[in-house]
C-alpha positions in Angstrom: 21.6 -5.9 -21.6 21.6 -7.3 -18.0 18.8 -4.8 -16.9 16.9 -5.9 -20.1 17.5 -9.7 -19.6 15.9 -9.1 -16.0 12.7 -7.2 -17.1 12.5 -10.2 -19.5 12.6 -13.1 -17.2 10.3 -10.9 -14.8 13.4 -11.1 -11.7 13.7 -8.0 -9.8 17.9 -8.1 -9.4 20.8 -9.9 -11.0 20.7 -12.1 -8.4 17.6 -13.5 -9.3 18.6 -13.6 -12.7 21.5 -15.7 -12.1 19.1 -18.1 -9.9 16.7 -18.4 -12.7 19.7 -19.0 -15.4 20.8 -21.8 -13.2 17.5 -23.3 -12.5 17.0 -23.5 -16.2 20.2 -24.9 -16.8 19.9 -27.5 -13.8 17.2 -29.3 -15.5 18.9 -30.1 -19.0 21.9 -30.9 -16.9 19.8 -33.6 -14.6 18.5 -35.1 -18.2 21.9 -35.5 -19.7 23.3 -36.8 -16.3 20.6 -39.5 -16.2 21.4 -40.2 -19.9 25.2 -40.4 -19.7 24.6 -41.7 -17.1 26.4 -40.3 -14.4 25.5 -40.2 -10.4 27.7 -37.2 -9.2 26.6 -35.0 -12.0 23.0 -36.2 -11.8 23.8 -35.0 -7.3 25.4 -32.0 -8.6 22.7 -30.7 -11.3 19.5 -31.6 -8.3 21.5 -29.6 -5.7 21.7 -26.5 -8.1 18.0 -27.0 -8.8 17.0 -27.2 -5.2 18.8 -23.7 -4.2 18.3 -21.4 -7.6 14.2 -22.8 -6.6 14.4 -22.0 -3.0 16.0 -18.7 -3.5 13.6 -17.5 -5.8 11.0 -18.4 -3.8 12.3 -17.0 -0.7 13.3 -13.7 -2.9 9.0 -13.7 -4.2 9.9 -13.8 -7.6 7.6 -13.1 -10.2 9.2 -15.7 -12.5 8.2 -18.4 -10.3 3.8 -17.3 -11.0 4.8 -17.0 -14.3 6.2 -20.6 -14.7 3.3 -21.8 -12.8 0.9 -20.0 -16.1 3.3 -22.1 -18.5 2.8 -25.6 -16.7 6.2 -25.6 -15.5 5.1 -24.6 -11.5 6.6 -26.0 -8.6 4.5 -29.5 -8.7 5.8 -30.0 -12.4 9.6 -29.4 -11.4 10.0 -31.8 -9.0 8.2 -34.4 -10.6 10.0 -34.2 -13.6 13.2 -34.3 -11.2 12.2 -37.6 -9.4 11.4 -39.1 -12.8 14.9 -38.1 -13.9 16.3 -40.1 -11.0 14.4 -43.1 -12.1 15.5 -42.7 -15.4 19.0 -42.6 -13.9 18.7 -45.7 -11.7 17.4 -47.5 -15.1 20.2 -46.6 -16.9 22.7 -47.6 -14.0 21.2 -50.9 -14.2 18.9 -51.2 -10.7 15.8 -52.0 -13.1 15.6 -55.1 -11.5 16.8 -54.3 -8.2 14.2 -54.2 -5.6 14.9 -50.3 -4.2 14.4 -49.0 -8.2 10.8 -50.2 -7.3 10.8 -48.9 -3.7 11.3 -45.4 -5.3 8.6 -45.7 -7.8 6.3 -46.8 -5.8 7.9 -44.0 -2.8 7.4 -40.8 -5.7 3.9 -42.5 -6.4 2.5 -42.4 -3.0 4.5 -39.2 -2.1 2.8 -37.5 -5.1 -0.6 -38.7 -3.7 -0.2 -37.2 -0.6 -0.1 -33.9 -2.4 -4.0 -33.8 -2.5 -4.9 -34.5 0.8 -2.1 -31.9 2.1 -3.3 -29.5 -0.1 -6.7 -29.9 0.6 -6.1 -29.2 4.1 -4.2 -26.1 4.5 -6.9 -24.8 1.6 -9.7 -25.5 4.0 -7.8 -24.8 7.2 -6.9 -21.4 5.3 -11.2 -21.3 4.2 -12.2 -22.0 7.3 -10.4 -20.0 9.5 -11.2 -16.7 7.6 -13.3 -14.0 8.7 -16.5 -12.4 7.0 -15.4 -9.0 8.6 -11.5 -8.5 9.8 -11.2 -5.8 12.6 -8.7 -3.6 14.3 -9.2 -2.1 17.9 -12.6 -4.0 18.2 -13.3 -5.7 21.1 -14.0 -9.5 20.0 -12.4 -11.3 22.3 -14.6 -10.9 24.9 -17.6 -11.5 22.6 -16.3 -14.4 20.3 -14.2 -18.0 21.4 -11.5 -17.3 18.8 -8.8 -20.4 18.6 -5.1 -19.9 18.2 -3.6 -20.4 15.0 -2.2 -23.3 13.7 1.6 -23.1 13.8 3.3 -21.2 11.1 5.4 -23.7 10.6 2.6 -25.9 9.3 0.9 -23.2 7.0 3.5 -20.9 6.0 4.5 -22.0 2.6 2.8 -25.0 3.1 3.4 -26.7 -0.8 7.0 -25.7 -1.0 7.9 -27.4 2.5 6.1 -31.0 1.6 7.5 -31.1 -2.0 10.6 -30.7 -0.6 10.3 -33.0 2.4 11.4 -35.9 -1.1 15.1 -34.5 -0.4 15.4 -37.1 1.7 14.6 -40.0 -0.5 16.6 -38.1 -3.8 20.4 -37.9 -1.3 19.5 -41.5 -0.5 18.8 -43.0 -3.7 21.6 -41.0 -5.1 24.1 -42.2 -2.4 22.4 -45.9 -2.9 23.3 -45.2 -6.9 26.9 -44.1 -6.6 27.2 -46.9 -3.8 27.1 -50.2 -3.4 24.5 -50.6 -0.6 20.9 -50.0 -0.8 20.3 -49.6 2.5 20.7 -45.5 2.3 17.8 -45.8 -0.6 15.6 -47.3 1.9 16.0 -44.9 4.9 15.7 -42.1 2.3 12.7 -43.5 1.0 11.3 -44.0 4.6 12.4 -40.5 5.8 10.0 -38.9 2.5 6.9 -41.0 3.0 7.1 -41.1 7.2 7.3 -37.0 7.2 5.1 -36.6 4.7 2.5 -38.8 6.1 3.1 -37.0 9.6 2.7 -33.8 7.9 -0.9 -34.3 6.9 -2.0 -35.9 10.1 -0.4 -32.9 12.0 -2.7 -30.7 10.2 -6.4 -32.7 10.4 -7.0 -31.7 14.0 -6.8 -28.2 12.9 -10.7 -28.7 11.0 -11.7 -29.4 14.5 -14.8 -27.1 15.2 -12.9 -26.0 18.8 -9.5 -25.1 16.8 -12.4 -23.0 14.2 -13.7 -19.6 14.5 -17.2 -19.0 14.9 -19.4 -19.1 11.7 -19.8 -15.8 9.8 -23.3 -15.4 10.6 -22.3 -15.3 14.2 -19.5 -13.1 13.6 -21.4 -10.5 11.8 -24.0 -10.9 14.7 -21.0 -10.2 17.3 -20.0 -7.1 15.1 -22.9 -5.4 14.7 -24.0 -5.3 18.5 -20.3 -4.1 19.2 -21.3 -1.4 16.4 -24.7 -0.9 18.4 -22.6 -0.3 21.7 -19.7 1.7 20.1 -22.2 3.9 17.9 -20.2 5.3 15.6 -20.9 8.3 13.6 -19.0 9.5 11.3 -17.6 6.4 8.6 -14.3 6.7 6.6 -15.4 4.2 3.9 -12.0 2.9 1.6 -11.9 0.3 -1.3 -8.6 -0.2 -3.6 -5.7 -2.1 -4.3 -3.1 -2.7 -1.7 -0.7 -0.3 -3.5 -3.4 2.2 -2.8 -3.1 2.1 1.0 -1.7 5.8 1.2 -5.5 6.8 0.0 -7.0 5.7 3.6 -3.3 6.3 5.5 -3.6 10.4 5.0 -7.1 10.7 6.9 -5.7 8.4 9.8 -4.6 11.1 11.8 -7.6 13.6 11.2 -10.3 10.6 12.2 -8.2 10.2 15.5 -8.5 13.9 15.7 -12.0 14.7 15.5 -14.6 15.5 17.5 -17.3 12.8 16.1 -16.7 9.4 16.5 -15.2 7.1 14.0 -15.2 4.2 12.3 -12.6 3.1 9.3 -14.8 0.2 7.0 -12.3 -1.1 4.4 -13.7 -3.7 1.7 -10.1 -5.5 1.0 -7.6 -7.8 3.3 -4.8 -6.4 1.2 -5.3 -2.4 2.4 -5.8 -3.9 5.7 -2.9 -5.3 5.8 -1.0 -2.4 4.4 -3.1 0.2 6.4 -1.0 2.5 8.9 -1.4 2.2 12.3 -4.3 4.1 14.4 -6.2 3.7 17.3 -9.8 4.0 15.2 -11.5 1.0 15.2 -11.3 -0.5 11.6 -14.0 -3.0 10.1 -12.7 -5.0 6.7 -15.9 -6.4 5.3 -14.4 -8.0 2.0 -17.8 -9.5 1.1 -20.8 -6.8 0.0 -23.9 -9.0 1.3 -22.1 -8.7 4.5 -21.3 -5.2 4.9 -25.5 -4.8 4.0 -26.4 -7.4 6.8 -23.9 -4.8 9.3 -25.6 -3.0 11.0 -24.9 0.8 10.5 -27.9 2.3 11.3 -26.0 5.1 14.1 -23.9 6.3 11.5 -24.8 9.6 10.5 -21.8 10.7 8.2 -20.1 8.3 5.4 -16.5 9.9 4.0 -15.2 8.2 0.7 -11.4 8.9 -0.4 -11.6 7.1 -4.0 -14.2 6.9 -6.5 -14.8 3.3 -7.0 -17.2 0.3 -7.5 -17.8 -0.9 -4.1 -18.6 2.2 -2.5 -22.5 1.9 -3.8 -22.5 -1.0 -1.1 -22.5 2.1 1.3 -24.2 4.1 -1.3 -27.5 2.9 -1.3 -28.0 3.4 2.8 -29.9 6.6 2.6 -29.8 6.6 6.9 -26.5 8.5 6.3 -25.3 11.2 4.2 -22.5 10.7 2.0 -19.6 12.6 1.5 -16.7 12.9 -0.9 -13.2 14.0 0.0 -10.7 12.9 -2.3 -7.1 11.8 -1.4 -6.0 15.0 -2.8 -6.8 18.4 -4.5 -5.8 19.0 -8.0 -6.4 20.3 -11.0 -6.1 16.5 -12.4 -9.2 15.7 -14.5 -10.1 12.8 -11.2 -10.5 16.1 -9.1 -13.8 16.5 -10.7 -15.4 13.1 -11.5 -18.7 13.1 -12.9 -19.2 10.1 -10.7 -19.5 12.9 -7.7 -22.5 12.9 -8.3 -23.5 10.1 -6.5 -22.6 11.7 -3.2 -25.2 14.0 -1.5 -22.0 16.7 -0.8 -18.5 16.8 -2.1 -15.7 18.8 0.2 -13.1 20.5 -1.1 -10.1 22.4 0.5 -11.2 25.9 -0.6 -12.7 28.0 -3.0 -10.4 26.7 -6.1 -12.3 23.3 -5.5 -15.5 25.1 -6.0 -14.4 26.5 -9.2 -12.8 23.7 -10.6 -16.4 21.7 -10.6 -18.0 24.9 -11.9 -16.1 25.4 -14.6 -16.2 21.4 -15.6 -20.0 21.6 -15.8 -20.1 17.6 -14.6 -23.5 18.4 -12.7 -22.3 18.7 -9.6 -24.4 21.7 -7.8 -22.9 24.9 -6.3 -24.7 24.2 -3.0 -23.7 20.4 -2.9 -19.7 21.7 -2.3 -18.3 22.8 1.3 -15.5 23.9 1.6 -13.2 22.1 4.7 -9.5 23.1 4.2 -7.3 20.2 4.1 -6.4 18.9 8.1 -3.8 16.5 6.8 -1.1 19.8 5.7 -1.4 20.5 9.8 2.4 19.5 10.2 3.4 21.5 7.1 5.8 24.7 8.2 6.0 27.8 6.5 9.3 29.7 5.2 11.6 29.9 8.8 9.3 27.8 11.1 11.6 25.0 10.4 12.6 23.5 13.5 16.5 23.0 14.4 17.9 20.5 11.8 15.4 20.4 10.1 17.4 21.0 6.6 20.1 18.6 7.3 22.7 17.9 9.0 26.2 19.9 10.7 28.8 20.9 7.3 28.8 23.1 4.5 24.9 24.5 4.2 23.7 24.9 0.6 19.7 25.2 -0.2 17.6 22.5 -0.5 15.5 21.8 -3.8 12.9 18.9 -3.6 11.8 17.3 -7.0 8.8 15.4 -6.6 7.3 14.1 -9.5 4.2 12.3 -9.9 4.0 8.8 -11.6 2.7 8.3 -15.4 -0.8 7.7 -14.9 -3.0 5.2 -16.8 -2.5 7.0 -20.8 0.2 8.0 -22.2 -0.6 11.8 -22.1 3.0 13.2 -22.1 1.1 16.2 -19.2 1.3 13.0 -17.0 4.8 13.3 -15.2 7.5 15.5 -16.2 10.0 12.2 -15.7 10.2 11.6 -19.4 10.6 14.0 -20.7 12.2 16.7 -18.8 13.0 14.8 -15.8 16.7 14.6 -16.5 16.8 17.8 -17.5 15.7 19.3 -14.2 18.0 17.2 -12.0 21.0 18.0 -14.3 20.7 21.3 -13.8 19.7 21.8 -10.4 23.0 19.1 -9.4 25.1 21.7 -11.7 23.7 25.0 -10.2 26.2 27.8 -9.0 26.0 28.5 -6.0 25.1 24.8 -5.1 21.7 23.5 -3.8 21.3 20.1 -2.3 18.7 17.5 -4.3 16.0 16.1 -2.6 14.2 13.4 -4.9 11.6 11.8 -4.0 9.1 9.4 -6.5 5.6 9.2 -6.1 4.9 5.3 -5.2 3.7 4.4 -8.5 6.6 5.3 -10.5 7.1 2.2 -13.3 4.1 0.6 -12.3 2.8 0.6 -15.6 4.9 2.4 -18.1 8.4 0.5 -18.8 9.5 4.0 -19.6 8.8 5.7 -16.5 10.9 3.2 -15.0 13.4 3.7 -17.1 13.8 7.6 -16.4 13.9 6.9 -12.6 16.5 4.8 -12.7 18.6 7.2 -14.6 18.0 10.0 -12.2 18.4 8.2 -9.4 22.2 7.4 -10.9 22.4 11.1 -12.0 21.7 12.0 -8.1 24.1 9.1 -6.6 26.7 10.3 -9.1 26.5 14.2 -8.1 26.3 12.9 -4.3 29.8 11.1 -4.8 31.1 14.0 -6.8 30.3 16.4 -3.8 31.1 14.0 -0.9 35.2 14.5 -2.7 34.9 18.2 -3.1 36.8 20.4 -1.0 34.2 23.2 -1.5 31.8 21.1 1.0 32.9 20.3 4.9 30.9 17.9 7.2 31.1 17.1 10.8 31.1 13.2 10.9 31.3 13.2 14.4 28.0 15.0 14.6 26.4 12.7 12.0 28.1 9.4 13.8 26.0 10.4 16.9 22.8 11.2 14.8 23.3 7.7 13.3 23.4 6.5 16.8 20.6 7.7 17.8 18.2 7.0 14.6 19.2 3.2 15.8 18.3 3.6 19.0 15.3 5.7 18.2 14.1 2.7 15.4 15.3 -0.1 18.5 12.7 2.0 20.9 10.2 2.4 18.1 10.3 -1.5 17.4 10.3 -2.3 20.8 6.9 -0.6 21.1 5.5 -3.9 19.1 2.5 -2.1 17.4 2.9 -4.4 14.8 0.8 -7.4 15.0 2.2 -11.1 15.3 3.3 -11.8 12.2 2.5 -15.9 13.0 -0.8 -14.6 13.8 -3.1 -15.3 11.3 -6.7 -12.7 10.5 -8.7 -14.3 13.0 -6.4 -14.1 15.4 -5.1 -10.8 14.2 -8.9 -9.6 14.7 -9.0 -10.9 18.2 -5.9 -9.7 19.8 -6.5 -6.5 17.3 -6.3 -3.2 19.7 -3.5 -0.6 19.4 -2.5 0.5 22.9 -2.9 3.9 22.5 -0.4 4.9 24.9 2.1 2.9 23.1 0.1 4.7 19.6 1.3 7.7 21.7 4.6 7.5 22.1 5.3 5.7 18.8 4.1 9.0 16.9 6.4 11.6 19.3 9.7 8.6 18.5 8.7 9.1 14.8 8.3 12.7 15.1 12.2 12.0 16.8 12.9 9.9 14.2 12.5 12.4 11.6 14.4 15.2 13.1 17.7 13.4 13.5 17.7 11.6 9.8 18.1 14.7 8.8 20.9 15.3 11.1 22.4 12.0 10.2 24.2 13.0 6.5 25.6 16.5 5.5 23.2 19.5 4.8 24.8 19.3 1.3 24.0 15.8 0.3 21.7 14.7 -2.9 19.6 12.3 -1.3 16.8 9.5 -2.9 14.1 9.2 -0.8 11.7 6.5 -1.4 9.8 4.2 1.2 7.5 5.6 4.4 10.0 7.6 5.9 10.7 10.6 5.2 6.9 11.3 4.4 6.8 13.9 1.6 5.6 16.8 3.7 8.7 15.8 6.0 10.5 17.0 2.6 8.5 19.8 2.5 9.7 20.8 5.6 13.4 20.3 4.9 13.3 22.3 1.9 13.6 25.9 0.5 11.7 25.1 -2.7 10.1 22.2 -4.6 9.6 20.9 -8.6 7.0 18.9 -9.2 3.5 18.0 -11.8 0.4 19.2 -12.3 -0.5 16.5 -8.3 -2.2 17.3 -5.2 1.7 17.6 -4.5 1.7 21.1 -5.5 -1.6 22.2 -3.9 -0.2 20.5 -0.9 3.1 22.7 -1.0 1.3 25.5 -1.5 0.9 25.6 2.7 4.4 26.1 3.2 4.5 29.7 1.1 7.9 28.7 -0.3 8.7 28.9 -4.1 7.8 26.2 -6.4 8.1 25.3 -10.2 6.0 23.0 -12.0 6.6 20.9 -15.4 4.6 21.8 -18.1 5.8 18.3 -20.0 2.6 18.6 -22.6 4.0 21.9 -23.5 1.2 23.9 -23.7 3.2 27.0 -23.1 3.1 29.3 -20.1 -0.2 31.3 -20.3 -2.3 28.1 -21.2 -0.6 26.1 -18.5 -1.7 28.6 -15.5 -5.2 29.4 -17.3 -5.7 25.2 -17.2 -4.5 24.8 -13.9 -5.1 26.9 -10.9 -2.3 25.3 -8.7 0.4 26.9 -11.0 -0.4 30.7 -11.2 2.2 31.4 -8.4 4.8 29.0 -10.0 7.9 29.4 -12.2 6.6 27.3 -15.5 9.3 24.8 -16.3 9.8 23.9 -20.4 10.8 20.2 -20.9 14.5 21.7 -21.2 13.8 23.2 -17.6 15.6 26.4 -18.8 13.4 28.5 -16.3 14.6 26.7 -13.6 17.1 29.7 -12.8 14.0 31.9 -11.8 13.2 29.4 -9.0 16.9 29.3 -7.9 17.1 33.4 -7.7 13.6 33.0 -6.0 15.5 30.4 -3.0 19.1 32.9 -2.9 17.2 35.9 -2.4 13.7 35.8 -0.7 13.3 39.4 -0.5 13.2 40.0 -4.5 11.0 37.2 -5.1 8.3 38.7 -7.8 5.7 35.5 -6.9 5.7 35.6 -3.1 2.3 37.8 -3.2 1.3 35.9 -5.5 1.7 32.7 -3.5 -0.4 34.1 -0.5 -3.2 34.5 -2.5 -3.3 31.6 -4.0 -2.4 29.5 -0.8 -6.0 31.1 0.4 -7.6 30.4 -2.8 -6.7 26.9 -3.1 -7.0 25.8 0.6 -9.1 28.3 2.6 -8.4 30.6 5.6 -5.7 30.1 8.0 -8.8 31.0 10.5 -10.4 28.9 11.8 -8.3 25.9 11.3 -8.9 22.9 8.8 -9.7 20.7 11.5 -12.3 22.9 12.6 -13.9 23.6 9.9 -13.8 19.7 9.1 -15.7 19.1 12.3 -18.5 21.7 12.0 -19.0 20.2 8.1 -19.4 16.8 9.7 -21.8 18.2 12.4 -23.6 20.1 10.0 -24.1 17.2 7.7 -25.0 14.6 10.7 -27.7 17.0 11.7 -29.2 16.7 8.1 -29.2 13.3 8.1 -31.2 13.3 11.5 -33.9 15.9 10.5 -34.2 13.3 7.2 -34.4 10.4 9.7 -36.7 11.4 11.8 -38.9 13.0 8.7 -39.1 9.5 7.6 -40.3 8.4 10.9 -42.6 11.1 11.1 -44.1 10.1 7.2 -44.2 6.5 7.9 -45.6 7.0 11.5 -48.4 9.5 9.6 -49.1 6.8 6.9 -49.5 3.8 9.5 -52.1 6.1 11.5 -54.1 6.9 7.8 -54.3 3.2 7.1 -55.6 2.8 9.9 -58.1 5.8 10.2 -59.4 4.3 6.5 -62.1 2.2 7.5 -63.7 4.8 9.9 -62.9 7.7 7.4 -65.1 6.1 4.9 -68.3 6.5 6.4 -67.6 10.4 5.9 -67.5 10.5 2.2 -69.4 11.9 -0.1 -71.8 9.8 -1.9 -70.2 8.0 -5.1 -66.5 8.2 -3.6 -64.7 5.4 -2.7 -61.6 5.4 -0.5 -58.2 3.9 -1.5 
């Protein structure tokens, strides 16, 4: 009922709940306290108002946007509080008295200082922000970028001057239940006297010195720095923030290879949520100013997402254009018809091929190169695990990682296997004999959009917490805590050195100054991946080997997972094409129920699997496959398809990413230069015209 009650009122926890309940409540109670009327409860009712409204604030709640859409935002509440306390005054008799006008005319003129205030941080925040955001691009030697304002001034600017009438509510209420009027007054001169202050303190902030430059001289700056950094190969990315992970995965491989790159992004929000690199990233939000860049070096554009925005890079035909996905599946978006649009699609190996092939979306044969995947580099195979690697000292059991993919945009039940036989598969894997150890870990946009999905994680995740506590008291399973005390230890010192490495940007800092101050020290880039590279080694030293364990958030990454597992259960995802690297066993849902032989003639990625039913009764064949490697019927079977789905071990991905990318720029030269050769040929015909005519034959005219 609780959980329902908090979907309801849009609140995250029961917390929140509570706050919102009260906030509610607080508003009836200030009514009937101005009524009655009665001072203290009228004190009492505003203070539980006040602190259930800054706490959901403070908490983000969604209820507080979705009072705002019902005309009862944060402007409303507070005005309907200071009218209360006028009605209260009234009805305590102070009509007459000179401080019940004092506080009408104080609410009137604090209410009109709303607009000027709000005008101000709207155009401080207008003004100060940039036509093109950047990361590890020199501007600060090319561009007079102010400081920001304070945070203090603009960090939840409306919520800090509405509440700036405290003052004059405690002293008309003291002034009410007292006989003196002098406390109304200083109240009422606190309120106005900060609030005036307040909206001076910001005005010399639309200075033009405390102002970035105009956007036509910022995209001016940018694209020289572009002509004197000459990048080559793009990495073009447009989606929501909760998309970030798209761009995140080819970090790594555009620090790695041999061209060099650029990152353009087309929204603040991935920006902001982007992982950190030492590529220079451009965030052009606004598509007349990513034409007016100037991108004419670029030789190679890579796209991670079909979307909209990408035919503002599209229509450049100096550069060739290149699909790679943010995975390889067998999902329908593996073979878009939109592809098309790109002059070559890459693909990990020859499955890819096939897969467009078969789904006749016109796509051409020759158009499709096949690169490997560089990002499943850190992925071990069976017993290249390093030391601790599976978990920590104690009892040592198997480990079995269930990672599901989310429930898509339809309600197709082939989706995710968590409705269906979700609960299924982590009953019986947390009841197996001889035990395994649970590893689950969500895809990020589990619930997002089905209520239901939701739903089913939640109970799995109390299915694993409850199995984890079960184990935890059974004799059966020893651990060391002594060992794991010191691998806690050090996972705090480790995060300590990590955070002490400050690669994260001023968080006061605002985009401007963001894009100034904006370069990664790639030592400290360095030594921040070998500490995370630590990091990840002792959490898994840091509980027993035998512990069910949720993973959710950045760390463990999923191939991390990979590593610290024997086996995996997952949906018809890149997921399973990504596991596929490691050689180990793997089963995969089939929640549509299609039944075996359709599933694995449908979908490449599963012809090595064990074929899980939505009872997950076949889930003994992937346990016998972990006990007892040597008797494992699919292990062949694996190998071939590993080769199939992502090409040769020899040479490596990263290799054979590098000479697609060469290959590719040296097309789009040879077109480049054609087209200076044609227009070079056509200038010199025009102009041979004239002369030309005398030599024609009589009755021709030239053109």
């Amino acid at each position: 009922m609780i959980s329902t009650a908090i979907r309801v009122a849009r609140v995250g926890s029961a917390a929140e709940l509570a706050a919102a309940v009260l906030m509610m409540l607080g508003y009836p109670g200030l009514m009937a306290a101005a009524l009655v009327p009665s001072a203290p409860a009228f004190a009492a009712a505003a203070a539980v108002t006040y602190l259930a409204d800054l706490y959901l604030h403070r908490k983000g709640s969604r209820l507080i946007g979705l009072l705002g859409k019902v005309r009862a935002g944060l402007s409303t509440r507070f005005l309907v509080r200071e009218l209360l306390l006028i009605l209260l005054l009234a009805r305590l008799d102070l009509a007459e008295e000179p401080v019940f006008y004092a506080a009408i005319a104080c609410f009137t003129v604090f209410f009109g200082l709303q607009a000027p205030h709000g005008a101000l941080v709207t155009l401080i925040g207008k003004r100060r922000q940039m036509p093109v955001v950047t990361r590890n691009v020199d501007l600060a030697s090319r561009l007079r970028i102010p400081d920001a304002p304070p945070r203090s001034l603009l960090s939840r600017a409306t919520v800090k001057m509405l509440h700036l009438d405290l003052a004059a509510v405690v002293g008309l209420l003291v002034c009410a239940i007292g006989d003196s009027a002098a406390p109304g007054y200083a109240g009422i001169a606190v309120t106005l006297g900060l609030g005036g202050l307040y909206v001076v303190a910001l005005v010399p902030y639309l200075r033009a010195k405390r102002l970035p430059p105009k956007a036509d001289k910022v995209l001016g700056v940018v694209s020289a720095w572009l002509r004197e950094y000459r990048p080559q190969t793009v990495l073009y990315f447009s989606g929501s923030d909760d998309s970030a992970y798209q761009v995140n995965m080819w970090l790594e491989t555009m620090e790695q290879m041999e061209s060099r790159p650029l990152v353009i992004l087309r929204e603040r929000t991935v920006l902001e949520k982007m992982a950190p690199t030492s590529v220079p990233v451009v965030c052009v939000p606004g598509g007349v100013h990513l034409m007016n860049l100037d991108l004419s070096m670029v030789r190679v554009a890579l796209y991670c997402a079909n979307v909209g925005k990408n035919i503002h890079l599209l229509r450049v035909p100096t550069m060739k254009h290149v699909f790679i996905g943010h995975g390889d599946s067998d999902k329908a978006a593996s073979v878009n018809p939109f592809s098309k649009a790109y002059d070559e699609v890459w693909t990990a190996g020859r499955a890819g091929r096939d897969r467009y092939a078969i789904a006749d979306v016109g796509i051409r044969d020759e158009d499709i190169v096949e690169v490997g995947r560089p990002q499943l580099a850190p992925i071990r195979t069976e017993g290249d695990e390093p030391a601790g690697a599976r978990g920590g000292a104690g009892t040592y059991c198997p480990t079995v990682l269930y990672a599901p993919t989310w429930e898509g945009w339809d309600d197709n039940p082939g989706n995710t296997s968590l409705l269906l036989a979700g609960e299924n598969i982590v009953k019986k894997l947390v009841a197996a004999e001889p035990p395994v150890r649970v590893l689950y870990k969500p895809h990020p946009f589990t619930g997002t959009r089905s209520a239901k999905a939701g739903a089913a994680h939640r109970r799995i995740v109390a299915l694993i917490k409850k199995a984890a506590a079960q184990r935890a008291g059974d004799s059966r399973f020893t651990a060391d805590p002594a060992a794991q005390a010191r691998a806690k230890a050090e996972l705090t010192r480790l995060k300590a050195r990590l955070d002490g490495l400050s690669l994260a940007f001023d968080e006061r800092a605002d985009e401007a100054v963001t894009s100034r101050d904006g370069i990664v020290d790639v030592r400290k880039h360095e030594e921040a991946a070998r500490l995370r590279a630590e990091w990840n080694e002792t959490y898994w030293r840091s509980f027993p080997s035998f512990e069910h364990r949720v993973i959710t958030g950045t760390g463990p990454r999923l191939y991390d997972c990979f590593n610290a597992s024997e086996a995996m259960v997952s949906d018809i995802s890149s997921v399973v094409s990504d596991f596929i690297a490691s050689g180990k066993p793997y089963a995969v849902a089939d929640s549509a129920e299609l039944g075996a032989e359709e599933f694995r003639r449908q979908n490449t990625a599963v012809r090595a699997a064990v074929i899980l039913s939505n009872s997950a009764a076949e889930l003994d064949q992937l346990l016998d496959a972990v006990r007892d490697p040597a008797s494992d019927p699919l292990a062949k079977d694996r190998r071939e398809l590993k080769e199939y789905l992502l090409g040769p071990d020899e040479p490596t991905s990263i290799q054979r990413f590098d000479t697609a990318i060469t290959d590719l720029a040296l097309k789009s030269e040879a077109r480049n230069v054609g087209q200076e050769s044609h227009a070079a040929g056509a200038d010199g015909a025009v102009g041979a015209a004239p002369d030309d005519a005398a030599e024609l034959p009589k009755g021709v005219t030239a053109v």
